[in-house]
C-alpha positions in Angstrom: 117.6 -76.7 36.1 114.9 -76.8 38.5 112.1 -76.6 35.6 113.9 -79.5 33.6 114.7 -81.6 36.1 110.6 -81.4 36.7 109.8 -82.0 33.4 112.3 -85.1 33.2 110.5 -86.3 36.3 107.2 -86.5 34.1 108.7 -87.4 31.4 110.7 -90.5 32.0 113.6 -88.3 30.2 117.2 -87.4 31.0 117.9 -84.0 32.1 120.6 -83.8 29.0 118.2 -84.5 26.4 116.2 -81.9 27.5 118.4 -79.0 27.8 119.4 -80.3 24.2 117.4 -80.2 20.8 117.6 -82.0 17.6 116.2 -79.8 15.6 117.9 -76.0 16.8 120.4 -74.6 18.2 118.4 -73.6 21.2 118.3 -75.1 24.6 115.1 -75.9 26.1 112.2 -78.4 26.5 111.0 -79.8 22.8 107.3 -78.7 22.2 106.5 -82.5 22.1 107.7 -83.6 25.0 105.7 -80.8 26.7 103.0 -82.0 25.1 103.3 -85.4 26.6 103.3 -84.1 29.8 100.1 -84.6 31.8 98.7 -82.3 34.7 97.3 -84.3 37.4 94.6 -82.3 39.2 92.0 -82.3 42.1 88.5 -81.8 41.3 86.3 -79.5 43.3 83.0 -78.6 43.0 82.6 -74.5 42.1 79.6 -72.3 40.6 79.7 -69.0 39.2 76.5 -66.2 39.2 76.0 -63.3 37.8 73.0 -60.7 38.4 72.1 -58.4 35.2 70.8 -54.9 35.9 67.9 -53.7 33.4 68.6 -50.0 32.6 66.8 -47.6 30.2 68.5 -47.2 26.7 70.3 -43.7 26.6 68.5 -42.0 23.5 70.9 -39.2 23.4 70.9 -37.3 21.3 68.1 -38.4 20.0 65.9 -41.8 19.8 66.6 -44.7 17.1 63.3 -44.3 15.7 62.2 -40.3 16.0 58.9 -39.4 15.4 58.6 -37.1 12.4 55.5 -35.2 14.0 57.4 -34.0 16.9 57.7 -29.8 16.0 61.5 -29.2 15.1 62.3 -32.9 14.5 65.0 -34.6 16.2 66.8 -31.7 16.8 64.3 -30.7 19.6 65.9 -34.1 21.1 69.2 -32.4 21.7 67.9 -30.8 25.0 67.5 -32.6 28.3 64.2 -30.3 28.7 60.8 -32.4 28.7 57.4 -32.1 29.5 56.2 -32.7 33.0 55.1 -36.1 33.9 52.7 -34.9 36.1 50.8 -31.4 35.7 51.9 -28.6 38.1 49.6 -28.3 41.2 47.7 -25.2 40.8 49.1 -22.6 43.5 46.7 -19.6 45.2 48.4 -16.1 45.9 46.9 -14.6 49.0 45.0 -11.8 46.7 43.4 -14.5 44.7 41.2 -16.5 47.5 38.0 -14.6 46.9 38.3 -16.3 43.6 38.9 -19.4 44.5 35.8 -18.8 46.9 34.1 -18.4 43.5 35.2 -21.3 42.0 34.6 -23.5 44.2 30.7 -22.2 44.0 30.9 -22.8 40.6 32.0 -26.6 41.0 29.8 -27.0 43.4 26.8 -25.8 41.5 27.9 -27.8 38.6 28.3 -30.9 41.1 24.5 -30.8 42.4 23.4 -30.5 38.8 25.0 -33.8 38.0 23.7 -35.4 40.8 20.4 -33.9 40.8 19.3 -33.7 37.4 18.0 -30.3 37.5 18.9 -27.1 35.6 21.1 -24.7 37.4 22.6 -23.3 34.4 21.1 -19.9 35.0 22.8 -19.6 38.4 26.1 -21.5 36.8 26.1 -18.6 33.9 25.7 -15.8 37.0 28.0 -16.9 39.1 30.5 -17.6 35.6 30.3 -14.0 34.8 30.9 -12.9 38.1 33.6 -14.9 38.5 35.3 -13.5 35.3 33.7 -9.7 36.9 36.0 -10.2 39.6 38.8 -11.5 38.0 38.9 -8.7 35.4 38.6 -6.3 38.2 41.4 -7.8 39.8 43.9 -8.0 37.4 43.4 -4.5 36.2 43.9 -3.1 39.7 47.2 -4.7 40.6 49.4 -3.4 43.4 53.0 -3.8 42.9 53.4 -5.9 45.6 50.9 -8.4 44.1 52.2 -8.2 40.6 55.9 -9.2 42.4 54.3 -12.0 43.7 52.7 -13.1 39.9 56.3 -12.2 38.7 57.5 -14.9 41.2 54.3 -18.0 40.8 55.7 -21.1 40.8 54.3 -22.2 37.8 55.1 -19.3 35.5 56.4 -20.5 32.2 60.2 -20.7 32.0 62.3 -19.8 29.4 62.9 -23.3 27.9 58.7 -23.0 27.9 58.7 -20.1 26.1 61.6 -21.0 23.3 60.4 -24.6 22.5 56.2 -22.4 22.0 57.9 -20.1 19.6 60.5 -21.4 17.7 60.6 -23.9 14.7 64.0 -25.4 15.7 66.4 -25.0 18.4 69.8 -26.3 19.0 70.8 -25.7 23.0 74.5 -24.9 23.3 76.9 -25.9 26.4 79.9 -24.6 28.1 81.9 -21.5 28.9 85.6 -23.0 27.6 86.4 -22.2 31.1 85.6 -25.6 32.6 82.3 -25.0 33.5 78.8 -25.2 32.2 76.2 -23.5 34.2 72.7 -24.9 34.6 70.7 -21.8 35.3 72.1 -19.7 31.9 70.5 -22.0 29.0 72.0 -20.9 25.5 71.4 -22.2 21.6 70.3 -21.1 18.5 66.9 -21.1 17.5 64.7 -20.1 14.0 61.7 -18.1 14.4 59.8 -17.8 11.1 62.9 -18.5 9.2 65.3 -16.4 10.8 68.2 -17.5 13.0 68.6 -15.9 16.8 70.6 -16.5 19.3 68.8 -17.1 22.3 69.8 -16.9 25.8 68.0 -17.1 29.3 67.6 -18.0 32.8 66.0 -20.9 33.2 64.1 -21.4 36.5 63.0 -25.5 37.7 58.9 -26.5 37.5 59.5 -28.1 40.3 61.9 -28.6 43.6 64.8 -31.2 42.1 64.6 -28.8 39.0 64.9 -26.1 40.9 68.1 -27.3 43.1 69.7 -28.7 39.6 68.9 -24.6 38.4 70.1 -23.3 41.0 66.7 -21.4 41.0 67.2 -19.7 38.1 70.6 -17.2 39.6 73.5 -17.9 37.7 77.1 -18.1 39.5 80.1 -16.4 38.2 80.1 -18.0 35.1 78.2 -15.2 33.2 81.5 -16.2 31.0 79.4 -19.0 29.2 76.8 -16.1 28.0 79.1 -13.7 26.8 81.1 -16.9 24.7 77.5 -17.4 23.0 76.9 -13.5 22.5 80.7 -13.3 21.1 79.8 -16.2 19.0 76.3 -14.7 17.7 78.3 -11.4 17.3 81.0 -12.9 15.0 78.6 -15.0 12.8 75.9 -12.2 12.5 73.3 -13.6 14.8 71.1 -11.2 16.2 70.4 -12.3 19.7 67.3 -12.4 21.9 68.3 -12.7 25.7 65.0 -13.6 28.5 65.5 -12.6 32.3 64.0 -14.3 35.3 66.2 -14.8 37.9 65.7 -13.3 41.6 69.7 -12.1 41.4 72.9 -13.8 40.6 74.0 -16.1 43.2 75.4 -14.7 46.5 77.4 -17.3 48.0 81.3 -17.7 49.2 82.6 -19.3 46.1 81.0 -17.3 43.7 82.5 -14.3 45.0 86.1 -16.1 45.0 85.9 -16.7 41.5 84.7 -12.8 40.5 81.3 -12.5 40.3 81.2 -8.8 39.9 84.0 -9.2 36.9 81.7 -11.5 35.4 79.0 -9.6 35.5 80.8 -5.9 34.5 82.5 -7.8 31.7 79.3 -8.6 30.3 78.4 -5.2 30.5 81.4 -3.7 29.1 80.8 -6.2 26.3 77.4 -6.5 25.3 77.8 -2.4 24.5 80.2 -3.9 21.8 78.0 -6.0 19.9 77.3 -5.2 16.8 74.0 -6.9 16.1 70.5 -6.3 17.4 70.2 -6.9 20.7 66.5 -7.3 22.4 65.8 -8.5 26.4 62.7 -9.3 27.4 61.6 -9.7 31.4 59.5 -12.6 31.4 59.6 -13.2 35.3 62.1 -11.7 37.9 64.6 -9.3 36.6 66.5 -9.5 40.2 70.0 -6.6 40.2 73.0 -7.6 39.0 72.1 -10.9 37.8 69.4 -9.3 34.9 71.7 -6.8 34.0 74.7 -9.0 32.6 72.4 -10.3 30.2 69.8 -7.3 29.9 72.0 -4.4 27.8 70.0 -4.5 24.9 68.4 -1.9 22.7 65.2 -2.9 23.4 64.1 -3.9 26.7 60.8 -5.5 26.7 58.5 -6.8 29.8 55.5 -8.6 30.1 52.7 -7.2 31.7 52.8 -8.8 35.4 56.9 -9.1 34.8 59.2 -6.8 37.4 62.5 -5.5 37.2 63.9 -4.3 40.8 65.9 -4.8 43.6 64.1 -7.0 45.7 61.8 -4.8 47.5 62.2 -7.2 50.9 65.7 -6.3 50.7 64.7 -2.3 50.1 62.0 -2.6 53.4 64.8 -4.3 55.5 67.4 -1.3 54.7 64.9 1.3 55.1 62.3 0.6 57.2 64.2 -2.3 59.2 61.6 -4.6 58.6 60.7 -7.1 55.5 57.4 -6.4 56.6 57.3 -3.0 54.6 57.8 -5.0 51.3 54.9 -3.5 49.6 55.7 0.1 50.5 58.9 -0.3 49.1 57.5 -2.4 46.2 55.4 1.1 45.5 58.1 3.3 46.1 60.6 1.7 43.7 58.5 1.9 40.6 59.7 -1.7 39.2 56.2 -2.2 37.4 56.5 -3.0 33.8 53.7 0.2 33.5 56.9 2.4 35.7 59.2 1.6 33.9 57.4 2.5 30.4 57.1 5.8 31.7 60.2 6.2 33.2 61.6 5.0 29.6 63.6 2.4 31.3 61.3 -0.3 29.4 60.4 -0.2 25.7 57.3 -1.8 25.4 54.9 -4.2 27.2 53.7 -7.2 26.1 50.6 -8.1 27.4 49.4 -11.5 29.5 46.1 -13.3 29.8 43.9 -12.4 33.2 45.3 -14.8 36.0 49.1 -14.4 34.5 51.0 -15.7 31.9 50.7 -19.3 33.6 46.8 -19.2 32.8 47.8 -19.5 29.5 51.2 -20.1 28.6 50.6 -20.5 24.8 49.1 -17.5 24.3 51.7 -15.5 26.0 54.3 -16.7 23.7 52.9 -16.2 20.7 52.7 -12.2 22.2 56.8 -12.4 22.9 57.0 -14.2 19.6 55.2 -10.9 18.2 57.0 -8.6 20.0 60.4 -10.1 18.9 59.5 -10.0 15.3 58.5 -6.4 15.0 61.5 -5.1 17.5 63.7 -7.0 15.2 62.0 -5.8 12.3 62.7 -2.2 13.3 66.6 -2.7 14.5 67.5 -4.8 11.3 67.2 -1.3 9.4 69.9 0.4 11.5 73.3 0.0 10.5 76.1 -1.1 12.6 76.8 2.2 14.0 73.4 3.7 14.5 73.1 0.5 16.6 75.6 0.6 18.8 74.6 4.7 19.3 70.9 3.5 19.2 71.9 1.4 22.5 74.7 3.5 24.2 71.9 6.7 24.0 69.3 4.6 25.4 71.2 3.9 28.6 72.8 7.4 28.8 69.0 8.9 29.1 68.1 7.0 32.3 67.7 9.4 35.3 68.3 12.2 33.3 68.4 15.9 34.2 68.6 18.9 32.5 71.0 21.4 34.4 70.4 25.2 35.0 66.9 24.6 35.3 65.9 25.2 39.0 64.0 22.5 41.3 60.2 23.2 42.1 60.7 23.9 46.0 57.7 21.4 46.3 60.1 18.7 45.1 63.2 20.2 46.8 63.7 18.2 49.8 67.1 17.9 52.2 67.9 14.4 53.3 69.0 15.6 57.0 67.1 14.4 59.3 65.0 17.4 61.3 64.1 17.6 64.5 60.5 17.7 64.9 59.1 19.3 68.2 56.9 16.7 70.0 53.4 18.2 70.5 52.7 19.0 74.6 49.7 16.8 75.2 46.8 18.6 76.7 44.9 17.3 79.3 41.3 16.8 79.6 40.5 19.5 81.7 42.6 22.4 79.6 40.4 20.9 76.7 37.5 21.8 78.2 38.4 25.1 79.1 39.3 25.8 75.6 36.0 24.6 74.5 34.4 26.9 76.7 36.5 30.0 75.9 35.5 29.3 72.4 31.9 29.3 72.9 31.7 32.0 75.0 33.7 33.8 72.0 31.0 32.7 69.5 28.1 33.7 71.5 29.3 37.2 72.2 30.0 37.6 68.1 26.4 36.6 67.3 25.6 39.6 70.1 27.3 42.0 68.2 29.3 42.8 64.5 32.9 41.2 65.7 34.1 38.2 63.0 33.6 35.1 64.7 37.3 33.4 65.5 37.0 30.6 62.8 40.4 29.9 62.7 40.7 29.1 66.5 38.0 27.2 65.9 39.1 25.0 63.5 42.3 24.4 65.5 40.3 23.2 68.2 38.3 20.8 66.2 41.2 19.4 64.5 43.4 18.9 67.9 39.7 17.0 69.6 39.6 15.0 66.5 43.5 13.6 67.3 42.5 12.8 70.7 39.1 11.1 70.1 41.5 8.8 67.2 43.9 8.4 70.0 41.0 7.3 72.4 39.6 5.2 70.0 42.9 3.0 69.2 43.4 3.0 73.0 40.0 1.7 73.4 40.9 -1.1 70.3 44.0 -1.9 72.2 42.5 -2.9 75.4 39.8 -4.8 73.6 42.2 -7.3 71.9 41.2 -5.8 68.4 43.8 -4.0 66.9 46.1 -7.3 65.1 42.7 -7.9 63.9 41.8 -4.7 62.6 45.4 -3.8 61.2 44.9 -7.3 59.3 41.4 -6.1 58.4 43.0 -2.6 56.4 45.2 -4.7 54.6 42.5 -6.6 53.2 40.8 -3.9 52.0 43.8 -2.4 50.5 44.0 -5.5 48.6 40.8 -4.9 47.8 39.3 -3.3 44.5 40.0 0.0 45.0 36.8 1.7 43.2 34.7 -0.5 45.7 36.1 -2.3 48.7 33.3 -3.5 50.1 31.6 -5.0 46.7 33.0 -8.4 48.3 30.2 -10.2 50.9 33.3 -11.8 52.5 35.2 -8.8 53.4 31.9 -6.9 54.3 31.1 -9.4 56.7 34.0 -9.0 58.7 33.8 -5.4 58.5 30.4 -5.7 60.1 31.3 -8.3 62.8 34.2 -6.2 63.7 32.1 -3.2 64.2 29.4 -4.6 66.2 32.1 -6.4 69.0 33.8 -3.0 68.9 30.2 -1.5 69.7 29.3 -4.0 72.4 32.5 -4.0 74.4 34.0 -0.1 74.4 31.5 0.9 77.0 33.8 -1.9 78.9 37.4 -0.3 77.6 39.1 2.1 80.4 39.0 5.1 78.7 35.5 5.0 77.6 34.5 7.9 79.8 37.5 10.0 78.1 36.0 9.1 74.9 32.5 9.6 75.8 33.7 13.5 77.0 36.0 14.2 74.2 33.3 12.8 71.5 30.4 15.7 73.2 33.2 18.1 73.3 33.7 17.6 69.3 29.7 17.8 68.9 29.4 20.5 70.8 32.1 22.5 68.8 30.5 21.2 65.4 27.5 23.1 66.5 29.1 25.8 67.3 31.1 25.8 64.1 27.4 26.0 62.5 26.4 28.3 64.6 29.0 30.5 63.6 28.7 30.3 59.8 25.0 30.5 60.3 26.2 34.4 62.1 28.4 34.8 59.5 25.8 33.9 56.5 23.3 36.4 58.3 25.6 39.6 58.8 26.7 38.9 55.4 22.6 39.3 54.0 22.0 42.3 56.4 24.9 43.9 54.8 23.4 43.2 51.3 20.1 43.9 52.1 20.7 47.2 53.3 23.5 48.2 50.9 19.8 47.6 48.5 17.8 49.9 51.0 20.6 52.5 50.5 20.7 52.0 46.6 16.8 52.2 46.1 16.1 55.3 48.7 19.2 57.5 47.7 18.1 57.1 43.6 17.7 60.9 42.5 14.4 60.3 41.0 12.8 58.5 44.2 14.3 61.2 46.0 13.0 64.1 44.1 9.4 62.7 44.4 9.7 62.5 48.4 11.1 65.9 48.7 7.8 67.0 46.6 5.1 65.0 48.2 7.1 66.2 51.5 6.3 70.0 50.7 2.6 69.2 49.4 1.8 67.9 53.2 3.6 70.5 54.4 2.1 73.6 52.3 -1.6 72.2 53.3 -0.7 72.1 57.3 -2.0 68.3 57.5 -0.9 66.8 60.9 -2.9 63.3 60.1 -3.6 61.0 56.9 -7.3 61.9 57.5 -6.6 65.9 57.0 -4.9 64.8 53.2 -7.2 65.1 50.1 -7.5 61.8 47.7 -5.6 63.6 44.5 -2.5 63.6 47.8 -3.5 60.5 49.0 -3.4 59.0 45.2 0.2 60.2 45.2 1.5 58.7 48.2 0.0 55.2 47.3 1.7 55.4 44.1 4.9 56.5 45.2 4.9 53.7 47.8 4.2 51.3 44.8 6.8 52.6 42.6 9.6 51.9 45.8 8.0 48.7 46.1 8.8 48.0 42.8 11.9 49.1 42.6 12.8 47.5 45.5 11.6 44.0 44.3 13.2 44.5 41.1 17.0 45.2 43.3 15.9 42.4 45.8 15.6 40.0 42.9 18.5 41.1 40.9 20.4 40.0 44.0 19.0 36.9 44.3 16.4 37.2 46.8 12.9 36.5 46.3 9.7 39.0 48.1 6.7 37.8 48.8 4.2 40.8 50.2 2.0 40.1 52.4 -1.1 43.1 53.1 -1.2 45.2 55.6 -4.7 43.3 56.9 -3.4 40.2 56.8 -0.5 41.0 58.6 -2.8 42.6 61.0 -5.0 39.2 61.3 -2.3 37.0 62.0 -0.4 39.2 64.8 -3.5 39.5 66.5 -5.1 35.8 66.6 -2.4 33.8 65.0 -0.3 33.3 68.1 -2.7 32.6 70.4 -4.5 30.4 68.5 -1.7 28.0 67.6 -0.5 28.4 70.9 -3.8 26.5 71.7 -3.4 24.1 68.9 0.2 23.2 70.5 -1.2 22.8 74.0 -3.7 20.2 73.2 -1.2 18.4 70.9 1.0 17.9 73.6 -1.9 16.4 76.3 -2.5 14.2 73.7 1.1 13.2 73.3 0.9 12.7 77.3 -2.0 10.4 76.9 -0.5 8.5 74.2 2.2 7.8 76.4 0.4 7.0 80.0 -1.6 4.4 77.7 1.5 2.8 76.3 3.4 3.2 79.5 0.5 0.6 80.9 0.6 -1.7 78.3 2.2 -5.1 79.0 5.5 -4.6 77.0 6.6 -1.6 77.9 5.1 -1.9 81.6 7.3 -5.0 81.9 10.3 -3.6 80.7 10.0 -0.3 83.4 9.7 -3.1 86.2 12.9 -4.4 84.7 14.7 -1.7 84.6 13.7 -0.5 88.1 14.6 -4.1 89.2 18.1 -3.8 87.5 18.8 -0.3 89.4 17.8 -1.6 92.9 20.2 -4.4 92.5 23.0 -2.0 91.1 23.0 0.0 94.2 24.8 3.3 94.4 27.8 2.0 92.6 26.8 0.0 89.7 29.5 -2.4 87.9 30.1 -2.1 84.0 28.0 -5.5 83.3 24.8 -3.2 85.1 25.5 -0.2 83.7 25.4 -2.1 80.0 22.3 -3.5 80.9 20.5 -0.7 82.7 21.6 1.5 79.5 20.2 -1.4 76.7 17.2 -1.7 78.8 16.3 2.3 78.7 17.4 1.8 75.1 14.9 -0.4 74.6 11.9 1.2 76.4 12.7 4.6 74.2 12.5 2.7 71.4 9.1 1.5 72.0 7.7 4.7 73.3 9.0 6.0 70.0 7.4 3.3 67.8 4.3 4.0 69.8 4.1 7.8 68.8 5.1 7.2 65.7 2.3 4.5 64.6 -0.5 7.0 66.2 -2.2 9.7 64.7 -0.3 12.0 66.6 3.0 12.6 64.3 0.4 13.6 61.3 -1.1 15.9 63.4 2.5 17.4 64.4 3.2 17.3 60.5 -0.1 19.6 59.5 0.3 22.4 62.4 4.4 22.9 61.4 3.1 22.9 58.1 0.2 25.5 58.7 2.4 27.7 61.0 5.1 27.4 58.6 3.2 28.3 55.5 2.0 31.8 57.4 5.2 32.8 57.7 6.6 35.2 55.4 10.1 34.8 53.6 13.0 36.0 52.0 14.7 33.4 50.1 17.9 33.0 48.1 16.8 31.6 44.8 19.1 30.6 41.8 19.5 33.6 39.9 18.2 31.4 36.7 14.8 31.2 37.9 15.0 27.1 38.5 14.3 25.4 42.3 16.7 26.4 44.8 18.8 23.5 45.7 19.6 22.4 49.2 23.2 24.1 48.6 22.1 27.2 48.1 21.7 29.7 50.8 17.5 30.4 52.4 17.0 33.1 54.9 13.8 32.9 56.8 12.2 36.1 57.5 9.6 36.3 60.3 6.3 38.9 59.6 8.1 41.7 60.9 10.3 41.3 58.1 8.1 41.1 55.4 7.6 44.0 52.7 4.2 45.7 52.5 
């Protein structure tokens, strides 16, 4: 009523002939009177904006307008995986600075051509093939430490890299029909040469935001979305090709609520089920668990610089309790691709460029793209079941053993932990008394026939030579040096192992080093322990020489007169001095004078035939005669002695001259004062800075004196008398049995004149 009474209002109308029509049955207001009515409205003043926001147009899954040259066609447009914008910034490992030292050379030799105008190419080619010198050297003496850290270069190539280089078309693939689609397993079929594989990776990020997106390359639980593609290969007939690089599946709270380790033994379990070829190939990081769910193939392939381990930080932390240790462990765990081949864990290795499979990325594709081609070649010959045995036997062989064979006791080791007995440390002074004991030992054995006590000797030398390392890491301590010198072995560790010190750089700080250890240990507190311990190890050197020289020299008067014996005691030798014997005895002679010349014939030729024969046993034996005459030996014990006695007396006043004159002369004169000066103001208790310099002031006047001597006339004249004295002397040398010079190995015995043979 309300409504009509409204309506009649604007109208004009009675509220009965609008409840009533003339034209139906039905009660209400007639469309034309409505129509008559009129709306009476206020006008206002309004505006309306809007603000449009420009976005990119959505080209997925591929563009309006593909390009036909693109490889694959569109279908390479089905993945969200594209090309850097900007190029990777090159990264330096620590082992590759020495060449980056190189190429910077190289740059800047390049540079100053430009600039200049001139030629350098000549030095630009040198320092070009020592560049490559060094990196062929480098990359063919890898530790496994440094070939983790290749494995783990930022800008390796991924596995999206590595698909997209080798294959003609590939078709990514999403999901695990769980609810979940994890970004660091990438899936899809691919054609390589015409045939169809299933391929699926971890894919690592180029970069930080693809790297969080990735979850740098370690998948979570959902190892479920892999084993739905393998299952899916499987049933369709695809062979598949699975790449690891991931440092370990992904260790975090959630992932272990929703079964990690299921995941990852269900995968396992699996993938021994599968009926086509299966081939893995480690192009990076194959990190524990997380390789293995996707790495139960029957070929396992690696690259070259690739690693397959449990992360040897991890290893150093359990075992040595420090991360520190990482390359130790690295060593220990043989998780090179180069192990593992001879462990027969790997099947193959496929080779990288020098500087890693990110020097050239291309190249190292086309060498997986090889090695997929003739593995797949090989396991498309098998049948179904000498597949699945080909892979179950592969597995079953790792770690091996054949029992009832028994251990080598060299490799037969027990785990318990033994108690070692810490060595008593001996003092200085018992040291010393040692030393002594063991000199007085040696000089009583060269006295007489008793064997020399090498043993105890070689004890002593070995226990001196612990304390004098000792002494000198003390003295390294308390000089500051040791972080530096600890930093220093590691370098040349790194360092090509043929030739450490081929590098100028690494030389250099060897030699600094060296030369501030030299200057300050006469400054360290135990220098004057050292100083004692270092003569006590000379001292027992000499003796040790002294001892084999004894033992050398019993050994050839043993020889020598086991020859006598042979020579004299021969029946025919014998026989004749039994006769000649009875001829001086039948004629009564009592002197050579009262013997006839047919007698005196005799005797002279028997004495020749002994010589001979003597000779001939003498140089069967090794030992050369020479015979000196009975008159010359005469001669030269008469005159000889004095006469070089004379020579010697005159060449030593002229040595004293020599050194009176140079003594006077400015430099040396001025250095004496100095050094006199220096000892008057160090007093009776000199400091260390006086000591040092009253010591390198002495150094420095022996050092001329001895310059002085040498430059004279007088060191030729030394050189002519030894040689005159020494060329009268008779000998009795070793020589070498073939007849050639002796060598400086071999053994020479000087005999004096009364040793000679006549």
């Amino acid at each position: 009523m309300a409504a009509a009474s409204s309506a009649a209002s604007l109208t004009g109308a009675s509220a009965s002939d609008l409840l009533t029509s003339s034209t139906s049955a039905f009660s209400g207001i007639p469309l034309r009177t409505l129509g008559k009515a009129r709306l009476v409205l206020k006008r206002r003043d309004f505006t309306i904006s809007c603000k449009l926001r420009k976005v990119k147009k959505h080209e997925y899954p591929w563009p309006d307008n593909p390009d036909p040259n693109v490889k694959g066609g569109v279908l390479s447009h089905l993945s969200p995986f594209k090309p850097l914008k900007e190029k990777p910034k090159p990264v330096t490992l620590e082992f590759e600075k020495p060449l980056v030292d190189l190429q910077k050379k190289i740059i800047d030799v390049r540079k100053m051509a430009n600039e200049t105008g001139l030629d350098f190419s000549d030095q630009i080619l040198s320092l070009e093939s020592k560049y490559q010198q060094a990196l062929r050297d480098l990359y063919t003496h890898l530790t496994p430490i440094q070939r983790v850290n290749i494995a783990r270069h930022p800008n390796r190539p991924t596995f999206l890299d590595h698909i997209f280089n080798i294959t003609e078309k590939f078709v990514e693939l999403h999901g695990d029909r769980e609810g979940y689609d994890d970004p660091a397993i990438v899936t899809g079929i691919g054609t390589i040469d015409g045939r169809r594989y299933m391929f699926i990776g971890h894919q690592k990020g180029r970069n930080t935001k693809e790297n969080i997106q990735r979850n740098f390359g370690m998948p979570t639980p959902h190892y479920r979305k892999a084993l739905r593609l393998m299952e899916y290969a499987d049933h369709h007939g695809f062979p598949i090709v699975t790449f690891i690089d991931t440092p370990g599946a992904y260790a975090d709270l959630k992932s272990e609520e929703l079964g990690q380790g299921e995941a990852i033994a269900h995968n396992l379990r699996s993938m021994f089920g599968l009926k086509v070829p299966v081939v893995s190939i480690v192009i990076g990081e194959g990190g524990s668990g997380g390789a293995l769910a996707i790495g139960c193939a029957n070929k396992l392939l690696m690259l070259e610089n690739a690693v397959f381990y449990v992360a040897p930080e991890a290893c150093a932390a359990i075992l040595w309790k420090s991360a520190k240790a990482a390359p130790k462990a690295a060593e220990k765990l043989k998780i090179t691709a180069s192990e593992l081949c001879r462990l027969e864990i790997a099947d193959g290795i496929i080779p990288e460029p020098l500087g890693g499979a990110h020097a050239d990325s291309a190249w190292t594709s086309q060498q997986i793209k090889i090695a997929i081609n003739e593995s797949m070649d090989e396991l498309s010959k098998m049948n179904t079941e000498d597949l699945l045995k080909h892979r179950h036997d592969k597995f079953r062989k790792i770690g091996g053993f054949q029992e009832g064979i028994p251990i080598d006791p060299k490799r037969k080791f027990s785990m318990k932990k033994k108690d070692i007995p810490i060595p008593k440390k001996i003092s200085d002074a018992e040291l010393e008394v040692e030393v002594q004991k063991l000199k007085q030992q040696i000089l009583e054995a060269k006295g007489s026939s008793a064997e020399p006590p090498t043993l105890d000797l070689d004890d002593m030398i070995k226990k001196l030579k612990k304390e004098v390392d000792h002494e000198y890491s003390e003295a390294v301590k308390a000089m500051g040096l040791a972080d530096r010198l600890s930093k220093l072995k590691e370098e040349v560790t790194k360092a090509n192992s043929q030739n450490p010190f081929a590098d100028p750089l690494l030389k250099d700080k060897i030699e600094k080093v060296k030369a501030e250890f030299d200057q300050g240990v006469s400054a360290a507190p135990n220098y004057g322990k050292l100083q004692n311990k270092l003569g006590m190890l000379k001292e027992l050197y000499k003796l040790k020489h002294l001892s084999e020289t004894n033992k050398e020299a019993a050994t050839l008067k043993q020889e020598l007169t086991t020859i006598f014996d042979d020579v004299l005691n021969n029946p025919r030798i014998k026989e004749k001095y039994e006769s000649l014997k009875d001829e001086i005895q039948s004629i009564g002679a009592s002197s050579p004078s009262d013997l006839d010349d047919e007698l005196k014939q005799k005797i002279i030729e028997f004495r020749k035939e002994v010589d001979l024969q003597l000779a001939n046993a003498l140089k069967s034996a090794g030992l050369d005669v020479k015979f000196v005459s009975a008159k010359q030996r005469g001669d030269r014990d008469e005159g000889s002695l004095s006469e070089y006695e004379t020579k010697f007396e005159e060449l030593n006043k002229d040595i004293e001259k020599e050194i009176e004159y140079s003594v006077n002369s400015s430099d040396i004169k001025s250095k004496i004062e100095l050094l006199k000066l220096e000892v008057a103001k160090a007093g009776d208790t000199p400091d260390v800075d006086s000591k040092n310099r009253i010591a390198a002031l002495v150094q420095q006047v022996k050092q001329s004196l001895v310059e002085t001597v040498d430059s004279s006339s007088l060191k030729e004249k030394y050189e002519n008398l030894m040689s005159k004295v020494s060329g009268e002397n008779g000998s009795l040398e070793k020589v070498n049995p073939t007849g050639d010079t002796p060598t400086n190995d071999e053994l020479k015995v000087k005999v004096g004149t009364n040793h000679t043979f006549s």
